[in-house]
N, C-alpha and C positions, 0 to 999 in steps of 0.2 A: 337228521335226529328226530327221532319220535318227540310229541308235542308230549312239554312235564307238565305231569297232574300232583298234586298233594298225595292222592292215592289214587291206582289204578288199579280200578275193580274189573275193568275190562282186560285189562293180560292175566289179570289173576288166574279170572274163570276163563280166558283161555285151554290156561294148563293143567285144568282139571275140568276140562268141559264133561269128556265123555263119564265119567264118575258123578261130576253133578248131576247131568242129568238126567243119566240112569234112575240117582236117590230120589227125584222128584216125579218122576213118570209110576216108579213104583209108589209113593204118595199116591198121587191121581189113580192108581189100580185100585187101590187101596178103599180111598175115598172116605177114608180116613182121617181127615185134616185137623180134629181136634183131639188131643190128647190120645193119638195116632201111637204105634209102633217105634216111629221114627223119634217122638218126645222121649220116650223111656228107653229105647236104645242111648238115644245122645245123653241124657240125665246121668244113668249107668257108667259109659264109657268115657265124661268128663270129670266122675267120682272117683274114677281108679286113675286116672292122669293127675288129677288132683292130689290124691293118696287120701281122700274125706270120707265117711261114711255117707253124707247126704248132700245131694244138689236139686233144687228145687225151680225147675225152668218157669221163667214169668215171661209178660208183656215185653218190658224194657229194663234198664237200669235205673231207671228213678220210681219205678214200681216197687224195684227191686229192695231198695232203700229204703220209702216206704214200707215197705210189707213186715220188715225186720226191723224196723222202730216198734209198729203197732204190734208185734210179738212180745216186745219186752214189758207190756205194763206199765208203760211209763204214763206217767199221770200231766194234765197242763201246768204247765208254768215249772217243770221239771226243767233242768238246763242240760243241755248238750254242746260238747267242746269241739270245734271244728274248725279246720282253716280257713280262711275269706277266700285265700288263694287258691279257687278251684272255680269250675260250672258251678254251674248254679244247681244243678239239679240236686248237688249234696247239700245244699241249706236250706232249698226251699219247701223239699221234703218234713222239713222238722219245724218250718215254723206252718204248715200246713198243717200241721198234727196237732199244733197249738203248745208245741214245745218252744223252749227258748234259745235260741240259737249264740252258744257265743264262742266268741270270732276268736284267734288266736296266730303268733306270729309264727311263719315258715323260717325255715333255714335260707340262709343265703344261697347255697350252694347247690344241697338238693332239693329245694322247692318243696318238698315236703315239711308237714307240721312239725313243729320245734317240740320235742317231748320237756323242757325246762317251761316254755310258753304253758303245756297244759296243766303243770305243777303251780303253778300260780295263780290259774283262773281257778282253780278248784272250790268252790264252796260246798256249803249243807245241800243245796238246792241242786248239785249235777250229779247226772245220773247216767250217761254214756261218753262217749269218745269217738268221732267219727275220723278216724285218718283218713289221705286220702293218697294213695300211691299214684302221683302226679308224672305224667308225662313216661311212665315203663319202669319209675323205680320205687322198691320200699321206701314204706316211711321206716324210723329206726322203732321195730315192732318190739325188741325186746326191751327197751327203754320203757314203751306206751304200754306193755301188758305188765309191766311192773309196778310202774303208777296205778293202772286199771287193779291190780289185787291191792295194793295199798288201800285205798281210798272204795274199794267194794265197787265198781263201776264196770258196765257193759261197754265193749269195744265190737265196733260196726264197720268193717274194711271196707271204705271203695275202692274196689281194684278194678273197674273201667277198665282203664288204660294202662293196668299192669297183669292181666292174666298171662300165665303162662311165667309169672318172673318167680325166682329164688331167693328166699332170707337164708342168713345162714347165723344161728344164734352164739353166743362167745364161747358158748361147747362146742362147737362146729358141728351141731345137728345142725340140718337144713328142712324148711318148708315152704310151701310153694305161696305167694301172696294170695290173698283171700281166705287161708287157713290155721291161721295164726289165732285171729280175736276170737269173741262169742258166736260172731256170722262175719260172714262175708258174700258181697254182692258184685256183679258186675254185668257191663251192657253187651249185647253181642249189635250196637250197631256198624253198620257196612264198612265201617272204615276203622273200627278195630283190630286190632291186631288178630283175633279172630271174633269174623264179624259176619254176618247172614246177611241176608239180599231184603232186608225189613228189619223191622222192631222185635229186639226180642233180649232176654235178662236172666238173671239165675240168681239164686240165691246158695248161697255152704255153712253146713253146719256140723259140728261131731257131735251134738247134744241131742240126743232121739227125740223126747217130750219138744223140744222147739222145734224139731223139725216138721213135728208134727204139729204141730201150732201153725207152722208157716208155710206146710201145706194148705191146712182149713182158710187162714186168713186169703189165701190165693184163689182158693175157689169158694168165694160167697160165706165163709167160715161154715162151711160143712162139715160136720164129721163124719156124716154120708150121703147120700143123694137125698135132697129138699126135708134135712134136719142140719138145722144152722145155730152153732150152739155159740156164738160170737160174730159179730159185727163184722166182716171181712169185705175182699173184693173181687173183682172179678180181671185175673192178670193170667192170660195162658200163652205161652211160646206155642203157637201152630206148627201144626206135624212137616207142614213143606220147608219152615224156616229150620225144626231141627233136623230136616234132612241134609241141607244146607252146612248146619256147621258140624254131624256127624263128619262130612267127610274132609272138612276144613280143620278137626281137628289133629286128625292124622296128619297136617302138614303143619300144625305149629311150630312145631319145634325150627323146625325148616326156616318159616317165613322169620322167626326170632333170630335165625342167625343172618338171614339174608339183611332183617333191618340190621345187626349191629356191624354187617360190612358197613352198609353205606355211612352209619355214623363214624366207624372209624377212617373212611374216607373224608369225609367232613374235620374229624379230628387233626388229621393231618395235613390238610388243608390250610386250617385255621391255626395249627400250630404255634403258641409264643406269639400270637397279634396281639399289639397293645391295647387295641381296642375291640376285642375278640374274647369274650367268654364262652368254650365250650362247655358243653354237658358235664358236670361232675357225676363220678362215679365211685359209689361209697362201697368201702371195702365188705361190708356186710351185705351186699343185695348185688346179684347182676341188674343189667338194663336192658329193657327189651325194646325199648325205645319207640313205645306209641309216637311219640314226637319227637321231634331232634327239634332243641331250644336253646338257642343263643341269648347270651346277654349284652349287651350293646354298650361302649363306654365312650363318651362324648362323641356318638354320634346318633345321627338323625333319622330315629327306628322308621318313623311314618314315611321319610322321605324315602329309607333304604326300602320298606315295605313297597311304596309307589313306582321307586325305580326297578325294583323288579316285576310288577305287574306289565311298566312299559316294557320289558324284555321278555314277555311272556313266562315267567317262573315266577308261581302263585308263591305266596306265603303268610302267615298267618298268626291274627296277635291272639296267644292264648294267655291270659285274659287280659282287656285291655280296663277291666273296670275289676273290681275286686267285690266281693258280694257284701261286704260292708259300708260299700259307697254303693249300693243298690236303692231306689227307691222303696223298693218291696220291705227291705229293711229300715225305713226311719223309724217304725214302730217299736222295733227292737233296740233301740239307741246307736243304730250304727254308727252313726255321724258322732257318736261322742268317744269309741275306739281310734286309737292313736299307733298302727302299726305299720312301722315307719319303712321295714324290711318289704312287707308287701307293696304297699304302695311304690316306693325303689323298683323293684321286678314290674311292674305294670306298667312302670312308662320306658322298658329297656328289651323289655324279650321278645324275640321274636325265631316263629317256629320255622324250618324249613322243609321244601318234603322229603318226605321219607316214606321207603316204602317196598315193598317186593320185588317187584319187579324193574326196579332202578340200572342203567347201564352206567359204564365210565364214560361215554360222551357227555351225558346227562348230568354227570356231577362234577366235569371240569366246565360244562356252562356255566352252572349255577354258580359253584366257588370263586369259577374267574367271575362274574356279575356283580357276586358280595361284593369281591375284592375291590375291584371295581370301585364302588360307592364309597364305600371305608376309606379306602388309601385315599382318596381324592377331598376326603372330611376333613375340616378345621379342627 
């Protein structure tokens, strides 16, 4: 049995050696590496897979995030509505902007923000909506954009770890996540679902005038070369990483069905275990399953976590601290937020790998392993 990784980047680009790295030899011909051919080729051909008018290649995803707050004109001490139950990168972006970050409860089911949670934190003082498409699923976007026109508020998609997934609204139009709110962001790190060989991010928007904002803020707030008509930064995707996910994008589609083998090998697996919460999957969103996350019931996540480390199958607490039990957050009143749903999920889930290029020896190890530790639990 091949040795199980959480992600193997290494059979990846096996099976697109000779394509990768063609894309990057032609870079290096090139010599081109910034704001290259290969950036506005990938920009281009991620807007039409998208079905967007604009995508705007950055740094990372928490650039990304950044970048598309500081477009909105939002003012400090302005409030933005967000799950605890995510990275950190999606909170700590808004209180670095000198925003206010508040925190709000996730669904039980899909870990995604509770659209009833954000109807109640709503005051005079908010001014966006940050969902966060947790783990490869929608949040329920037609709920959140509904709230968002009520209450006049900007909506800011993390879709990280859901590119590539489908909303389908109760008209049965469909759109791809990140294309739904005002913007939408996401990371192309290495172990995304499509993910480059470094750091690198994107921004989407149908709004021309903000795209164009969120270009300038991306490069120094120019509005052309060394005239800076706004306070911006300095966040670019290098031409060799979008050569990278140019030709990684062509196989998306692909690597999203090969992850939802393996989770419905997992599904079945885990079938009816009384102390087995699979993945829910909400009838409005497929799952493209960044992560396959189990919920754990009277038993012993850290130990099951431990006992598979001794069998060698990695696995992984996303997230074991929730970003309102963060120290970064005392200033913001974390500690005085009461959500009881998140907290629940944080001391129970725990991720397994998932990933492209996964075989069945592979995943009757892992299963039989869980099994294992479970059935044997008090």
């Amino acid at each position: 049995m091949r040795p199980i990784q959480m992600v193997d980047l290494k059979q990846q680009y096996a099976k697109i050696k000779p394509e990768i790295d063609a894309a990057l030899q032609d870079v290096l011909n090139s010599a081109s590496f910034i704001q290259g051919k290969a950036v506005h080729d990938f920009a281009d051909n991620l807007a039409r897979y998208l079905n967007i008018s604009h995508v705007i290649p950055c740094a990372n995803g928490t650039d990304a995030l950044q970048i598309a707050l500081m477009a909105l004109d939002l003012q400090p001490g302005d409030e933005v509505i967000t799950p605890s139950f995510t990275f950190i990168a999606t909170t700590e972006v808004i209180a670095l902007l000198k925003l206010k970050p508040v925190f709000v409860e996730v669904d039980a089911k899909t870990f995604n923000i509770d659209p009833a949670a954000i109807e109640k934190a709503i005051t005079p003082k908010t001014k966006a909506i940050v969902p966060v498409h947790l783990y490869g699923q929608s949040a329920d976007m037609s709920a959140i954009m509904s709230i968002a026109e009520k209450h006049n508020l900007h909506v800011i998609e993390d879709n990280a770890q859901a590119i590539g997934g489908d909303y389908s609204f109760p008209n049965g139009k469909t759109k791809k996540t990140g294309t739904i709110g005002h913007v939408g962001t996401t990371s192309f790190f290495p172990s995304k679902n499509l993910g480059c060989y470094g750091d690198g991010g994107a921004i989407f928007t149908n709004n021309d005038n903000l795209a164009s904002k969120l270009k300038m803020i991306a490069n120094h707030g120019q509005s052309k070369r060394y005239y800076h008509d706004m306070v911006g930064c300095n966040s670019r995707l290098d031409s060799l990483q979008a050569a990278v996910l140019n030709i990684k994008l062509k196989y998306l589609d692909n690597y999203i069905k090969a992850r939802i083998a393996v989770a419905d090998y997992y599904d079945k697996a885990f079938a009816n275990h009384p102390k087995i919460t699979t993945p829910y999957r909400a009838p409005y969103s497929n799952h493209v399953f960044h992560q396959y996350t189990l919920i754990l019931n009277d038993v012993d996540r850290d130990g099951l976590n431990a006992w598979l480390a001794q069998h060698n199958v990695p696995s992984m607490l996303y997230y074991p601290v929730p970003a309102h039990r963060q120290k970064m957050f005392d200033a913001f009143g974390g500690k005085n937020y009461e959500l009881k749903t998140t907290d629940w999920l944080t001391e129970r889930v725990i991720s397994l790998p998932i990933h492209t290029e996964m075989d069945d020896e592979q995943l009757a190890y892992i299963t039989g392993k869980v099994l294992e530790f479970v059935n044997r639990s008090k």
